[in-house]
ROZARO-898657 format. One line per 3 residues: number of its first residue (from 0); for each residue x, y, z of C-alpha. Coordinates in nm, 4 decimals. Each point is the difference from the previous one (the first is absolute). Layout:
residues N
NUM	X/Y/Z | ...
//
This chain:
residues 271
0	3.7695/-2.9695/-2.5453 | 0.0229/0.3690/-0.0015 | -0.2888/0.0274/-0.2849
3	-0.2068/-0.2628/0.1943 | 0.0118/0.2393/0.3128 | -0.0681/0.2546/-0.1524
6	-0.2731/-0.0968/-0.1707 | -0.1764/-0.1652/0.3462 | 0.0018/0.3373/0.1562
9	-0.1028/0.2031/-0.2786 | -0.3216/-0.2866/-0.0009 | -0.0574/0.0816/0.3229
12	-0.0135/0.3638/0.0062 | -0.1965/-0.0650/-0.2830 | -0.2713/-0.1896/0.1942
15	0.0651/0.2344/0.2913 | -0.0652/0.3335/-0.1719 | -0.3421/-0.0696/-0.0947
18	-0.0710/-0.0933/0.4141 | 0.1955/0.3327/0.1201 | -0.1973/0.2167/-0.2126
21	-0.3223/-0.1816/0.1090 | 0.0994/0.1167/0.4056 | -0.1580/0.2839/0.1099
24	0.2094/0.2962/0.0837 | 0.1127/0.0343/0.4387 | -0.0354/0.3270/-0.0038
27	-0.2647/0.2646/0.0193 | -0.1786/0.1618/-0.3385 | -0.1892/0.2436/0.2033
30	0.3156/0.1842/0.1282 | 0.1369/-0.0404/-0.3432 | -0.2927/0.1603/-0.1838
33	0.0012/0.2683/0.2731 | 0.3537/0.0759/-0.0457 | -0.0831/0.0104/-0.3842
36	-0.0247/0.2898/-0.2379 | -0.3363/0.0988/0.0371 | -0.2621/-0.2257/-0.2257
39	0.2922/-0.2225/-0.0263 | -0.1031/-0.4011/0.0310 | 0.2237/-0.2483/0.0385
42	0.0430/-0.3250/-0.2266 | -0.1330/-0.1951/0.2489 | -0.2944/0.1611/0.0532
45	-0.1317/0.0477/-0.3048 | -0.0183/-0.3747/-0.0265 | -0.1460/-0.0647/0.3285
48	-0.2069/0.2636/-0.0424 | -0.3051/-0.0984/-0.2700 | -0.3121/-0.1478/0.1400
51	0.1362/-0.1869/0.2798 | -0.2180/0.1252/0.2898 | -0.0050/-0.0384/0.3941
54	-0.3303/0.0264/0.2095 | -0.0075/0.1285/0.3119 | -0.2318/-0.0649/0.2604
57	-0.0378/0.1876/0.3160 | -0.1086/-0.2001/0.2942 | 0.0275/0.2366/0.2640
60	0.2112/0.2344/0.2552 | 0.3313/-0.0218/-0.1673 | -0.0312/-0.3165/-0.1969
63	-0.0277/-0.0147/-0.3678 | 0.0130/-0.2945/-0.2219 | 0.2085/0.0206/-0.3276
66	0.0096/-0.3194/-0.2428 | 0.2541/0.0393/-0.2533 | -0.0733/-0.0972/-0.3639
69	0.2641/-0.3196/0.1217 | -0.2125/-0.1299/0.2224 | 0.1454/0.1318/0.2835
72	-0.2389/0.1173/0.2897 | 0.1716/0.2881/0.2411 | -0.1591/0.1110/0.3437
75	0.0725/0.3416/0.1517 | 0.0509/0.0862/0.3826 | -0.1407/-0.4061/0.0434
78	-0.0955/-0.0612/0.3252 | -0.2884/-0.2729/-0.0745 | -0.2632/0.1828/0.0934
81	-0.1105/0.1284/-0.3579 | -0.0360/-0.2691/-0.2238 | -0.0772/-0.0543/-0.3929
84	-0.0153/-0.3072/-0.1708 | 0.2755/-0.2166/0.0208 | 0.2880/0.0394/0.2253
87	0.2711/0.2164/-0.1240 | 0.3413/-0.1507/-0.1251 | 0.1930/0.3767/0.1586
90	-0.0936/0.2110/0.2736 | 0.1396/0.3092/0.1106 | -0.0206/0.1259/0.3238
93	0.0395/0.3349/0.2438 | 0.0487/0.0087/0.3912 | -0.1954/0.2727/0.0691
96	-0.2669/-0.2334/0.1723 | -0.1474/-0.3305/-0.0138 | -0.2335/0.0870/-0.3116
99	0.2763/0.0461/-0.2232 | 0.2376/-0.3320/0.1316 | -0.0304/-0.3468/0.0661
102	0.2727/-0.1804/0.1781 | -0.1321/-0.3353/-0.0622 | -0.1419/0.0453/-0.3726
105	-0.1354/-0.3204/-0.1768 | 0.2480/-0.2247/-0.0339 | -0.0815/-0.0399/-0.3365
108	0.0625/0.3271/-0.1373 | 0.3804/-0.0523/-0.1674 | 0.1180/0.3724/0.0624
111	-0.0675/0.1949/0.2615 | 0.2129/0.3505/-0.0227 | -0.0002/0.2226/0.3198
114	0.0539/0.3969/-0.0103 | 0.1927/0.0030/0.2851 | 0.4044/-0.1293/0.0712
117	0.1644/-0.1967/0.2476 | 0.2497/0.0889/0.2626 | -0.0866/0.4295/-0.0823
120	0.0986/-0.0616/-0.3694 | -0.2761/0.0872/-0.2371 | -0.1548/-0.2575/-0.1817
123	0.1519/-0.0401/-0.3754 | -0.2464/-0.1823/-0.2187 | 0.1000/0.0014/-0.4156
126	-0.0915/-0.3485/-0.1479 | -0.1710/-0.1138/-0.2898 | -0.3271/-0.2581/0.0705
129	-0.1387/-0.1292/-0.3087 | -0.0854/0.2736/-0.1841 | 0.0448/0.2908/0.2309
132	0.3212/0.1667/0.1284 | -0.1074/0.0970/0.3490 | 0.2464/0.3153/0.1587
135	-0.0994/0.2273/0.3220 | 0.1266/0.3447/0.1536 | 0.0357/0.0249/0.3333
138	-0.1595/0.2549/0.2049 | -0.0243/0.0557/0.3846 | -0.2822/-0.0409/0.2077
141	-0.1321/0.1079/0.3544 | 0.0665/-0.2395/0.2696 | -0.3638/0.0130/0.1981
144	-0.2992/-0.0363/-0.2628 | -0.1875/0.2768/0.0542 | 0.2421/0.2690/0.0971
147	0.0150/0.2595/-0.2638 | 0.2651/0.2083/0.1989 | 0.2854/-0.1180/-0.2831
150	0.2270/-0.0381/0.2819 | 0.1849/-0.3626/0.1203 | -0.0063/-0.1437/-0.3546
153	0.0962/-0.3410/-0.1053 | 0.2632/0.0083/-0.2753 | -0.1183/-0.1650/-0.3099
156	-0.3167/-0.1282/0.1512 | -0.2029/0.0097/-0.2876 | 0.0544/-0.1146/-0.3541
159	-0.1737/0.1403/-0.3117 | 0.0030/-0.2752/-0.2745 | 0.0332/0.0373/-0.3446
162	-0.1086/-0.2795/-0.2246 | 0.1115/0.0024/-0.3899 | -0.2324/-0.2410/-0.1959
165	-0.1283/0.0263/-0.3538 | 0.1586/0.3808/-0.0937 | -0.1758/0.1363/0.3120
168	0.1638/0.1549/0.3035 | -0.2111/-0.0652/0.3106 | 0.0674/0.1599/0.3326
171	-0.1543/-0.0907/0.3216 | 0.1107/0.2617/0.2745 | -0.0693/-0.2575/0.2912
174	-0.0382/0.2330/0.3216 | 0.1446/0.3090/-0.0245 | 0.0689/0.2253/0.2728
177	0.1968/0.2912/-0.1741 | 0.0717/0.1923/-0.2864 | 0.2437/-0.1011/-0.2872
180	0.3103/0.1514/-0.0473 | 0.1996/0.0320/-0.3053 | 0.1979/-0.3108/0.0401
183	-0.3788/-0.2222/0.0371 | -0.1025/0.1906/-0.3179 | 0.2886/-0.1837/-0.1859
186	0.0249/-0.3025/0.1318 | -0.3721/-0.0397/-0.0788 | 0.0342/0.1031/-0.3730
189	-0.2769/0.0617/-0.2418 | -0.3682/-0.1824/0.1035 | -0.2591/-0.0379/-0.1951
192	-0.2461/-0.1168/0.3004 | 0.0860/0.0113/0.3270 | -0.2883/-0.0379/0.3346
195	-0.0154/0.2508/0.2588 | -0.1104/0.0216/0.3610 | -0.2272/0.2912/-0.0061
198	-0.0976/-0.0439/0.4400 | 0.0884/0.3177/0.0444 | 0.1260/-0.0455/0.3497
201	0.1645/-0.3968/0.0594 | 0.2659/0.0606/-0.2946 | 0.0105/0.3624/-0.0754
204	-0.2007/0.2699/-0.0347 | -0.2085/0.0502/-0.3436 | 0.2036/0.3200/-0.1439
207	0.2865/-0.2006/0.0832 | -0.0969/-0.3282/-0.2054 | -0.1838/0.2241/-0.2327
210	0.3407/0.1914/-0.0709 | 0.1985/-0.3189/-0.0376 | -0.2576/-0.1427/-0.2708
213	0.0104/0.3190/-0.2146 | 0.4088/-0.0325/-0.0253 | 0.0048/-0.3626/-0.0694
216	-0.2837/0.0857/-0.2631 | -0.1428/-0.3609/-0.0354 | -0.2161/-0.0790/-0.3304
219	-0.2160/-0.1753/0.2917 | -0.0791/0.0466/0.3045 | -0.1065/-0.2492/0.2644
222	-0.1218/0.1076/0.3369 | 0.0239/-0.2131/0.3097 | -0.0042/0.0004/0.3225
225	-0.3409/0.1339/-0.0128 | -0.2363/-0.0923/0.3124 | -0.1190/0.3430/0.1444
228	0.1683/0.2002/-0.3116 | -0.1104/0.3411/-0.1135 | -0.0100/-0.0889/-0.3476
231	-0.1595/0.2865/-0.1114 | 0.2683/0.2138/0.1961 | 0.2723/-0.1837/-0.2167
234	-0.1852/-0.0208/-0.2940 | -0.0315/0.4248/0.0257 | 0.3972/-0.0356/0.0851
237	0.1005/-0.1858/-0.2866 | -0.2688/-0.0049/-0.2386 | 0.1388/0.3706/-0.1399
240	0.2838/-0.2176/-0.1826 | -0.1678/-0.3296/-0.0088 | -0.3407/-0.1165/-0.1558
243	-0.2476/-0.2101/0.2137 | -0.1152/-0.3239/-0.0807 | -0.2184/-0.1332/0.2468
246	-0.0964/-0.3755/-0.0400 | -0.2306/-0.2637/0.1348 | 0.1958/-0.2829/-0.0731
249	0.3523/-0.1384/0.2861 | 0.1741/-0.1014/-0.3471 | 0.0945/0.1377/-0.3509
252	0.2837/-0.1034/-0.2837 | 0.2909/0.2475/-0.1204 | 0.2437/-0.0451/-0.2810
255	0.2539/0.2820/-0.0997 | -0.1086/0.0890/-0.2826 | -0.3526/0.0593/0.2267
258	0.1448/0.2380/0.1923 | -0.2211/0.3160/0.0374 | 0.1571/0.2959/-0.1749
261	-0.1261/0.2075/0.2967 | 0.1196/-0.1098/0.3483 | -0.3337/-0.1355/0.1489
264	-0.0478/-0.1169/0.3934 | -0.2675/-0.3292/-0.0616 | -0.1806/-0.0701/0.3101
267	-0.0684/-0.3604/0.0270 | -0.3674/0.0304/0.1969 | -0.0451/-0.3850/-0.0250
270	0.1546/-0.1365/0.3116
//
């Protein structure tokens, strides 16, 4: 009887094993590559990593569109009001104002992840959705829209996302009202795209955003937030780092192994 037992289980963690490998891993790459010896990949990376690619369409204010090589459509700062194609199966979403929330999204969107907590507790979001593992890093934000006196913040108002799909470490910075500290810097972990609010005024001010994009040192970078923008001020700003790429199309494709080799701000001009 012994044997027999013994057998059955070592059948089952037989059929098991092949299923557990199969899961992808709960935790996030992007911190682990950052915390790596430098030019260090991991394992799991390298195999994502290939010719899987993501495109990412920008459809306005602080909404960008990023379908996932899965299938998988994700919608930044969602409020409804900038729309592309088919409705998106996540959102994400900031309180800053009502262009960057919905309380009553489409019912037919399955995930809807706000930036903001409950009860004064900051919002804790760290779950794989198909083929993205979806994080954020909370940051405060000003209680009145508008007011740019840094005083009377909310705690953990705002959320910057960070979505892990296909080797690539995208970071959205939602609406951000102050500068990153150390702690921010490694909790976000290495990106190799993130999107920016380049205002100037409504989030921060351009040497400030401008600063925080040359230490997180992006591969790509994605400006947002962009009605009224001096783009040529923050090109001047940031373009002694970064290249320019200026294009007249709201949507382009990026794999890893893509990746400019020279950290390059692309301008989607299409919108």
């Amino acid at each position: 009887m012994r044997r027999l037992v013994s057998a059955a289980l070592a059948l089952l963690g037989a059929l098991l094993s092949p299923a557990l490998a199969q899961q992808p891993p709960q935790r996030s790459e992007c911190l682990a590559m950052a915390n790596a010896v430098p030019r260090a990949m991991p394992a799991a990376f390298r195999q994502a990593a290939g010719s899987a690619e993501v495109q990412i369409t920008y459809a306005g204010h602080s909404t960008y569109f990023i379908d996932t090589p899965g299938g998988l459509r994700i919608a930044t700062d969602y409020s409804g009001a900038y729309q592309v194609g088919r409705l998106p199966d996540v959102v994400t979403m900031n309180r800053a104002h009502s262009t960057h929330y919905s309380l009553f999204p489409d019912k037919r969107i399955p995930h809807v992840l706000h930036g903001w907590g409950e009860d004064g507790k900051p919002a804790m979001v760290s779950e794989r959705i198909g083929d993205t593992f979806i994080r954020n890093v909370t940051t405060d934000i000003r209680r009145y829209f508008g007011d740019d006196s840094g005083t009377d913040m909310i705690r953990d108002g705002n959320s910057i996302f960070i979505f892990e799909v296909a080797g690539l470490c995208i970071g959205h910075l939602g609406h951000l009202h102050h500068k990153l500290d150390e702690s921010h810097f490694a909790q976000i972990g290495r990106l190799d795209i993130v999107m920016v609010p380049i205002d100037g005024t409504y989030t921060m001010s351009l040497d400030g955003v401008s600063e925080i994009t040359r230490r997180l040192r992006a591969s790509v970078v994605l400006p947002m937030h962009r009605f009224a923008t001096p783009l040529d001020e923050f090109m001047r700003l940031i373009g002694r780092q970064f290249e320019i790429d200026r294009r007249s199309e709201r949507s382009f494709r990026m794999s890893r192994d893509a990746l400019p080799t020279t950290p390059t701000v692309i301008i989607l001009d299409g919108v």
